[in-house]
Structures are given as C-alpha cells and as structure tokens.
C-alpha positions in Angstrom: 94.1 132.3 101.3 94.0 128.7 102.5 91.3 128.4 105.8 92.9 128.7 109.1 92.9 124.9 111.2 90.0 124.3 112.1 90.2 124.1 116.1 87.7 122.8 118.3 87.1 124.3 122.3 89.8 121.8 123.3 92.2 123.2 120.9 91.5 126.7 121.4 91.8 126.0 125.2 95.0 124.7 124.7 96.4 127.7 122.1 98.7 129.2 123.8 100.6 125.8 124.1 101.4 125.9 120.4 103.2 128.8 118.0 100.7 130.9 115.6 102.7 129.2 113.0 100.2 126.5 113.4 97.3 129.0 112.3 99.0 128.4 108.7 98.3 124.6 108.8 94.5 124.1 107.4 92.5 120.9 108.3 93.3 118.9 105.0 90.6 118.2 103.1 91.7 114.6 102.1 91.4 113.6 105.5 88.2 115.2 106.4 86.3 113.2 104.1 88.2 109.9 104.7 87.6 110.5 108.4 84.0 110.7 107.4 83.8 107.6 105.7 85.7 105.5 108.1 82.6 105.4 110.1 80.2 104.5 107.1 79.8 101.1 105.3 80.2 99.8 102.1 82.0 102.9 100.9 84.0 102.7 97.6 87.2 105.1 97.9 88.0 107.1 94.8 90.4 109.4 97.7 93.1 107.2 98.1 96.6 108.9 97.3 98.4 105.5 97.2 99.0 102.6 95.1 96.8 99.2 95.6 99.2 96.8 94.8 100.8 94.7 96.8 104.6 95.3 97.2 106.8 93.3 94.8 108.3 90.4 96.6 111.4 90.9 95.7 111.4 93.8 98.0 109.6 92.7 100.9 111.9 90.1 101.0 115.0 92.2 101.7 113.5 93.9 104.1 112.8 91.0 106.4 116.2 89.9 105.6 117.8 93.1 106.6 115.3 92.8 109.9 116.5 89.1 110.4 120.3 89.9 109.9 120.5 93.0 112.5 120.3 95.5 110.1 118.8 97.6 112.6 120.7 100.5 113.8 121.3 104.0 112.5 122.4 104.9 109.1 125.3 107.6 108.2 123.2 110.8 108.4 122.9 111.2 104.4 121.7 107.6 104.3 122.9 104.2 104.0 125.8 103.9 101.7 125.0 101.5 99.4 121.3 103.3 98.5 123.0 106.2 98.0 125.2 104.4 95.6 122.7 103.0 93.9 120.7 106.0 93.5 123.8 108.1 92.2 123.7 105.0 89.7 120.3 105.0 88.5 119.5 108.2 88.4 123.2 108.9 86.6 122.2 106.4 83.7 118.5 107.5 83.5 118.9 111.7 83.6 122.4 111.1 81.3 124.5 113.3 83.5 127.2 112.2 86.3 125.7 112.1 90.2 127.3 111.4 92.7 126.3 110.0 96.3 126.7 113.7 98.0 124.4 114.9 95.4 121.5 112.5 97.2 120.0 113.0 100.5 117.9 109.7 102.2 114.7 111.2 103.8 111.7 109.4 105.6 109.5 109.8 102.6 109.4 112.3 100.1 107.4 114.3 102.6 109.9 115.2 105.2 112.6 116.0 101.7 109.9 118.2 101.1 109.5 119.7 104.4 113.3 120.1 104.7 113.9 122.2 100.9 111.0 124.5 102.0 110.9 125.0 106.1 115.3 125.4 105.4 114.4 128.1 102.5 110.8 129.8 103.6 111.2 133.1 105.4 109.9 136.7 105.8 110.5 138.6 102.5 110.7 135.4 100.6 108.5 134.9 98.0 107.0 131.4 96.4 105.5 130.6 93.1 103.3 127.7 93.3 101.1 126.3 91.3 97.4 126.1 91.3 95.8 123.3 92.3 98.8 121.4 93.5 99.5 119.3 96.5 98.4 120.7 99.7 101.7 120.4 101.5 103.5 123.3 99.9 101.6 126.2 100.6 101.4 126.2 104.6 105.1 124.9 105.0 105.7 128.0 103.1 103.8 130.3 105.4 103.8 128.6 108.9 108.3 129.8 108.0 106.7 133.4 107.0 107.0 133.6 103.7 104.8 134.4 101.2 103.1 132.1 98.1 101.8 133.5 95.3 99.5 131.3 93.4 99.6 130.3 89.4 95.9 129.2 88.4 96.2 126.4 85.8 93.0 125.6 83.3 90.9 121.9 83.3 90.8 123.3 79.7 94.4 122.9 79.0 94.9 119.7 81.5 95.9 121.7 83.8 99.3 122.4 82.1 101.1 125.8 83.1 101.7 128.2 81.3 105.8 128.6 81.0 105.7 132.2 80.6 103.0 132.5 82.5 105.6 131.9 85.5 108.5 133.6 84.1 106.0 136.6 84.3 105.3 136.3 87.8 108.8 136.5 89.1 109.5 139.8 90.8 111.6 141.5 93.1 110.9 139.0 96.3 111.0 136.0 94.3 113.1 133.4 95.6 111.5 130.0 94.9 109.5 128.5 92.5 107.8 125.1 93.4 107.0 122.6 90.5 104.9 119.0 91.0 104.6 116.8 87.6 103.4 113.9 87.1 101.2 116.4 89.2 98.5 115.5 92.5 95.7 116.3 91.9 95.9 116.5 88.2 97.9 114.0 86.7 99.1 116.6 84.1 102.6 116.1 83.3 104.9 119.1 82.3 106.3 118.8 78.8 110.5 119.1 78.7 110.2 122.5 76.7 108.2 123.8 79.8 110.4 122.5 82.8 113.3 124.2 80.5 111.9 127.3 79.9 111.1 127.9 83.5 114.4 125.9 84.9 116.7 128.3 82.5 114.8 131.9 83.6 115.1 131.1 87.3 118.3 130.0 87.3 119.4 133.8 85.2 117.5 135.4 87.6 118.8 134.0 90.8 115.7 131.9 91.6 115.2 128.4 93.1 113.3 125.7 91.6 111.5 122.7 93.9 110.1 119.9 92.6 108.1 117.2 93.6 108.7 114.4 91.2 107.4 111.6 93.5 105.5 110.2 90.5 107.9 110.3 87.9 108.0 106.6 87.3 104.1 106.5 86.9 103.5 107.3 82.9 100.2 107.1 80.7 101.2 107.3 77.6 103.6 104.7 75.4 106.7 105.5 75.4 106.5 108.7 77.3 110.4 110.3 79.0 109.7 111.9 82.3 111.5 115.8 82.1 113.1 115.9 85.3 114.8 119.7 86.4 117.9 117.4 86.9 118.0 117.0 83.4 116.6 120.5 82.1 119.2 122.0 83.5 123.3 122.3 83.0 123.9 123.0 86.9 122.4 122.1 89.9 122.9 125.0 92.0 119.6 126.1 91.3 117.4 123.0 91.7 116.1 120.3 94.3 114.3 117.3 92.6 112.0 115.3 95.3 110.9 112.0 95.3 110.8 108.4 96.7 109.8 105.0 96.3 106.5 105.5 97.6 104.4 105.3 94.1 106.9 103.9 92.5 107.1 100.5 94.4 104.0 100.4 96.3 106.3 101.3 99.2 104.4 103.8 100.2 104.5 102.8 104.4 107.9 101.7 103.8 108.7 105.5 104.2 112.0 106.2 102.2 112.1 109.4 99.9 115.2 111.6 99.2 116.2 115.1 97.6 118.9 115.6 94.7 120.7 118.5 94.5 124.1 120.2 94.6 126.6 118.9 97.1 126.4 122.3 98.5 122.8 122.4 99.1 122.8 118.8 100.3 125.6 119.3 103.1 123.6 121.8 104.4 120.5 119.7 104.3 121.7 116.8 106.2 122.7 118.7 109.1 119.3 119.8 109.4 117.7 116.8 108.7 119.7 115.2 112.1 117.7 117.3 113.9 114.4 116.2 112.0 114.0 112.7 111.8 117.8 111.8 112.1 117.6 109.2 109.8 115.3 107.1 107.5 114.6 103.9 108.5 117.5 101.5 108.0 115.5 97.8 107.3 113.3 100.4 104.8 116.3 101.7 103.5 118.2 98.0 102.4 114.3 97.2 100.8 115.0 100.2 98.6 118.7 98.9 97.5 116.5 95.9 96.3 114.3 98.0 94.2 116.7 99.2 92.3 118.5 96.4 91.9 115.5 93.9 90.9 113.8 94.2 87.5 111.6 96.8 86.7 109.1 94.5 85.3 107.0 95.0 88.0 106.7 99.1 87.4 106.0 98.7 84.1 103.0 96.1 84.9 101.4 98.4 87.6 102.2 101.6 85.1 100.2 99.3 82.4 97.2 98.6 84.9 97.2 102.3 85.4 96.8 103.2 81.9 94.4 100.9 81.2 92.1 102.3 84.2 93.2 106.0 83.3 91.4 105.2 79.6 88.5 103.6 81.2 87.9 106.5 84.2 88.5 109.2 81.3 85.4 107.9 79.3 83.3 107.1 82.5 83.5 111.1 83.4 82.8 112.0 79.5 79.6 110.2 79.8 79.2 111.3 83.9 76.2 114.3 84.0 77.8 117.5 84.8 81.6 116.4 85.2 83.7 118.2 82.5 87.4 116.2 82.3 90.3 115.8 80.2 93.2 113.4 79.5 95.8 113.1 82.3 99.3 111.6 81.6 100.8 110.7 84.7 100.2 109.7 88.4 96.7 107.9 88.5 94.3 110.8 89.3 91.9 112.9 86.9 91.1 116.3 88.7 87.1 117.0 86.5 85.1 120.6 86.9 82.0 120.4 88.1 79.8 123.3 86.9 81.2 127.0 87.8 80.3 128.2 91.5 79.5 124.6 92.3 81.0 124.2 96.4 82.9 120.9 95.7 83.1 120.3 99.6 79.5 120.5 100.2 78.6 118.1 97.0 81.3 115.4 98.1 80.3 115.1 101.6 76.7 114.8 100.5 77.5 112.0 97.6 79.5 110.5 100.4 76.7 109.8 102.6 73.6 109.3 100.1 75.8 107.1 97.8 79.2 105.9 99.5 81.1 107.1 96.8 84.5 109.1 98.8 86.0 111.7 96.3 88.5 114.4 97.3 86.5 118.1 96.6 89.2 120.3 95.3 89.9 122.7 97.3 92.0 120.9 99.2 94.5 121.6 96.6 93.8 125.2 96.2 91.8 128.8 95.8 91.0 128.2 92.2 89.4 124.8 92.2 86.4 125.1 94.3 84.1 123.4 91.3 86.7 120.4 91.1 86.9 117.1 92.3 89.6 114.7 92.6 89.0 111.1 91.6 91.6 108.3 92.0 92.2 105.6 89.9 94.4 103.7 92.3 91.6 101.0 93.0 90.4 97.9 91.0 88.4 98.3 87.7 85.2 96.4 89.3 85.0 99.6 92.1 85.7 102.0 89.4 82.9 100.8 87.6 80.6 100.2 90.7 81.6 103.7 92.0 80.6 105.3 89.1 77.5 103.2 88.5 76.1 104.8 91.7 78.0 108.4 91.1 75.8 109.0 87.2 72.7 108.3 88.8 73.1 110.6 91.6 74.8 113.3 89.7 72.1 113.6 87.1 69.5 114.6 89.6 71.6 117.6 91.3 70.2 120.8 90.7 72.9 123.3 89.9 
C-alpha cells in the first residue's frame, strides 16, 4: 500500500477539518527531495519532470497577443472553439480516424483531465489495474473515491514493458478500469502497438475501461518511431479516454492546458463536471495552444533530437555508473535504473543529495515494487549531466551494499 500523508502535530490538530479521504494522498516523494534541495547550494537536479527549453516564440507570442487584445474572459465550458477545432484536426490527420470537437475536452493541464476520468469513474466495488511503477497521481485519486487498485509489477529487465497478457489475466469480476501511461514517467518505456491492442481489444469484450496518460506522446527516442495511441488501437471509443496536453510537448508546461479524448458521450458528461472543478482552462493559455498547432513543428522535433542525443549519453553514463543496472528507454526523457535488490532508494537519495548535491527521484514514489530504483531525468543540459554524474560514480562506488 502506498504510505499514508505524512502529517505533522499541526495537521493532526487540524484532522477533523478534512475528509479521511485525504489519508489516501501520500507525501510525494518528488517533492520531498526537491524541498530538500531548495535549501542547499550548488545542487544539480536530475528530478525535474519538465522540459528545459524555453517556449517557442511563436507561442509566447500569441499569448501576449491574446492578453493585449482582451482575450480574457471565460471560454465555452468544453473549451475555446477554435482549439477544439484544431485539435479535432490534428489529432484527425495524425491517429487516421474522424474526430470531432465533442470528442475533445479542454482541461487545466493534463492533470485535472486526469483527475476528472478517474475521481468521475473511482468508487466502492470498482476495481483498477495499474501499472507498476507509474506516475504517482493514479493510485490515490483511485482510492481517496474508494476504489480499489491492483498493481501490475513491470521488470528493469524488460524496460519496464508490460506484459499484455499479463493484464488481460488480471481482469476479474470487479474490474472496471485499466489505467495505461506510455511514453511512461518514470520509465520512459513506451508500449509497442501490438500491446496497447491486445489490451484495448480484451477490455473493451469484457466491458472494461481503458485510461491513458499519453502526455508524452510527442517525445520519441528512436528514428522514425509512430506513437500507438488507444485512439488508434481501437475501432470505437466508448471504451477509451486518451490524456494529454501541451505541457511536454511545447515546453508549456506552466501554460497549464491539457484535455481528454473520448466519446461524445463520455465527454458531455465530463464537462458538466469539470464546471464545477476548475470551470474552465485558462483562455490567454488556451489561444497559445491554437498557435502550437498551427506553427511548424520544427521546434518538437529539435527538442525530441536534443533529447535523444542526451537519452544515448545518460544510457552509457549508468552502464559505466558502480552499482546502477539500466536499460534503453524510448520515450519521455527519464531512465528509471535498479540499484542492487533490498537497497532503500529513499534513504540513498537523500544521503547523495546532501554529501554530493546530486537531486534524483528514489522510486518509490512511483510504486510498491521499485524500492531499489531511482529516477534520473534527462531534461537538463549535457554539461550538468555530465557534472552530475562525475560526482554521482565517485560516490556510488564507495557505498557499501
């Protein structure tokens, strides 16, 4: 089970304020240890879940325009028109099936679309598959609603690829959701097309949903690689919700603009409760999207390229890294290593942290099966890269394990 929050005297004073639901919500890791090194200098962050580039012009640019022509004021509740037409466009020509606007929901990041498919869905009786390690959101949305997640360990051995029958075996009786993330965080392992299929088909025969975070679907490692979307592994949509936004994407991550596609059923009932969430995404955020995918994607595919070219280096730097066991990731720009078996991730980190300022995520912030696991993030430049693991080799080969 994931830890209970960790509350202090203040919080405990003030428990009865708040709804045991909150009891499902556990301190994230990720922030613990960037808390911790905020107060520290001359730290080098390997944590960071975001991009490092700047935001193309192109696209800064119409948002100040849409800020300096009054484009200020609420949105319809699904979104503003014209992103929604443009994402019923793009996403028409690049899955090769027909969307339409009332197949899109416009969320404030791909966090709240995420929040909405599972806190809507969640509920005693209910029963999710999710994978293990994934992202941390999934789990305690799932439980803080009542319902229950049951947990599919994935292998460093096998990139952390799932197993499709591996799933299909663990749907039962109570079954009612399955939750996918590829290109996934923390382990960059992307799901092959046969997979998503395999699983997308079985849960749609046997009356299951399927969620999934696609949020780096744009962010590719290898040449020529096609991202298998469930919108396009599957012949109906009445069974699927893809997530994402323009967060990784763009380097929009602040910008705060995700959305959901799914069936116009789904997504009618969606909006409704999104209007009593955060109402609507912001408007001056949501015009700097329209520009996005109107401009040339030039500048994905030169941050995609910088990626890959640290994702090579980062790969070889843990091969030769004392005690660090990785693999080859393909998407997202994290690598997700083993450290040796019954090694307490946490406790290493935080002391690395503090005797050589090197900020790594241990990983079981992403799960119960990844204790001996680190996170490392590749979205920083090549010189602290190579400076962080200059200082990380040296420390790791005198640990005692």
């Amino acid at each position: 089970m994931v830890n209970p929050v960790e509350m202090d005297q203040g919080d405990q004073a003030e428990g009865p304020l708040f709804s045991p639901s909150l009891q499902a919500i556990p301190m994230p890791g990720i922030r613990r240890m960037i808390n911790t090194a905020a107060g520290m200098d001359d730290v080098i962050h390997l944590s960071i879940g975001q991009p490092d580039f700047p935001t193309p012009p192109h696209i800064v640019d119409a948002h100040i325009d849409a800020l300096r022509d009054g484009l200020t004021g609420y949105t319809m509740d699904a979104g503003l028109p014209e992103l929604l037409s443009e994402l019923a466009r793009y996403y028409s020509k690049r899955y090769d099936r027909e969307l339409t606007e009332d197949n899109f929901l416009i969320t404030t990041g791909a966090t709240e679309a995420m929040y909405l498919a599972l806190t809507a869905t969640a509920a005693p009786g209910r029963q999710f598959i999710v994978t293990d390690p994934t992202f941390l959101l999934y789990a305690p949305l799932i439980r803080m609603n009542g319902g229950e997640v049951k947990l599919i360990p994935t292998r460093p051995e096998h990139g952390h690829q799932i197993d499709p029958q591996e799933v299909i075996d663990a749907i039962g009786m109570r079954t009612f959701a399955i939750v996918l993330n590829s290109p996934s965080n923390p382990s960059g392992a992307v799901y092959p097309r046969e997979t998503i299929e395999a699983i997308v088909q079985e849960a749609a025969y046997r009356g299951v949903y399927v969620f999934a975070d696609e949020v780096y679907d744009h962010i590719l490692l290898e040449e020529g690689m096609e991202f298998p979307s469930v919108i396009n592994c599957t012949s109906d949509l009445d069974h699927v919700m893809s997530i994402s936004s323009f967060s990784k994407t763009f380097s929009m991550a602040g910008f705060r603009i995700g959305w959901m596609i799914s069936s116009q059923g789904a997504i009618k009932k969606l909006r409704r409760y999104h209007m009593f969430t955060t109402t609507v995404a912001s408007t001056p955020a949501q015009w700097a999207g329209v520009a996005a995918l109107q401009g040339d994607m030039a500048c994905v595919d030169e941050m995609n390229a910088e990626y890959r070219r640290r994702r090579d280096r980062v790969v070889e730097l843990v091969s030769e890294t004392p005690h660090l066991t990785g693999y080859v990731p393909q998407g997202a720009f994290y690598i997700f290593p083993s450290l040796p078996p019954r090694t307490d991730a946490t406790d290493l980190s935080l002391r690395m942290l503090a005797e050589t300022g090197v900020c790594v995520i241990p990983g079981d912030a992403f799960g119960d099966t990844c204790g001996n696991a680190i996170r490392i993030s590749f979205s920083n430049s090549m010189e602290n890269i190579e400076a962080a693991f200059a200082r990380m080799q040296p420390w790791l080969a005198q640990q005692k394990f």
